[in-house]
C-alpha positions, 0 to 999 in steps of 0.5 A: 110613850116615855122608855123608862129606865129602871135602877138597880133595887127598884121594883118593877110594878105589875102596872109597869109590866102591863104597859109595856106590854100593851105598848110593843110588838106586832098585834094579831089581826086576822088569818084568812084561809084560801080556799081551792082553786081560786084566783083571789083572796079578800081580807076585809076589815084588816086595814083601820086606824088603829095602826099605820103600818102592818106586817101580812105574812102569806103561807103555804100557796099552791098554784096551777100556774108558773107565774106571779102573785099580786098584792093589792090594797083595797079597791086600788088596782092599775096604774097607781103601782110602780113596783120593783122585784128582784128574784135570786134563783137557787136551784141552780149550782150558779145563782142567777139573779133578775130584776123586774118591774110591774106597774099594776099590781104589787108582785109579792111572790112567784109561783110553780105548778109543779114546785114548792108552796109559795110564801112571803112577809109584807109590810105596807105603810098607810093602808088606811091612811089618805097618803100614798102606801108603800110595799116592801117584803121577801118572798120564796117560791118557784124554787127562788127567793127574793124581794120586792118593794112598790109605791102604791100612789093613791091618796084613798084610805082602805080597810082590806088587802085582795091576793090574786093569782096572776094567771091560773089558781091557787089553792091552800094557804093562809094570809096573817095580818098584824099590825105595828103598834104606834110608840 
């Protein structure tokens, strides 16, 4: 849609108004609340034609485990993920940073038996499209913040997004996804 520049004097229509607002931001799709003690958690039907890209925000996990929490989109796993994250420690009096790779799953959080729930903000280009998706956010959880980004090379439209605990379960949270509207 055309940007249209308004003058001084003129009027600003309801018509106008409604478009603008039904052609911007982020569109409310779906919340799923993780249940106790669980090692994964299914969005269906979050990822459709609609939109290309979307925003999933992941809240307030809890672990039994110190280790990772993985993203996956639809029914790809394994090798087709070739991701990086980086993770800045803060509990410290000297921040210590790391880097990491995986190449199985997209890594979009840490987690702690013993610490602070987990969270992290997730975009993901071309869920459900027949192109290669793309994985990038920020997290915060086992007393450290960071990021992360992965190529996911599958070529296969997919319609849901899997959270899993990397080892042990997680209990509470909840996983809100939106969608970017197209221009």
């Amino acid at each position: 849609m055309a940007i249209k520049t308004f003058t001084t004097g003129e009027v600003l229509t309801a018509a106008d108004t409604n478009t603008y607002l039904a052609n911007s931001g982020l569109v409310y799709i779906s919340t799923t609340t993780i249940g106790s003690g669980v090692t994964s958690a299914t969005v269906s039907n979050c990822f459709s034609s609609t939109y290309d890209d979307y925003r999933v925000i992941i809240k307030n996990l809890n672990s039994s485990a110190s280790d990772a929490i993985a993203v996956q989109i639809g029914t790809i796993s394994g090798a087709s993920y070739l991701g990086n994250w980086n993770y800045i420690l803060f509990n410290s009096t000297t921040p210590t940073y790391n880097a990491q790779s995986a190449t199985t799953n997209a890594i979009v959080s840490l987690t702690d038996s013993s610490g602070p729930y987990t969270s992290s903000i997730c975009d993901i280009t071309n869920p459900n499209l027949a192109l290669f998706k793309f994985i990038t956010g920020m997290y915060q959880g086992r007393g450290y913040s960071g990021s992360y980004s992965a190529q996911v090379h599958s070529a296969t439209a997919q319609t849901s997004l899997k959270l899993l605990s990397l080892a042990g379960t997680i209990t509470g949270g909840t996983i809100t996804v939106y969608g970017y509207r197209k221009a």
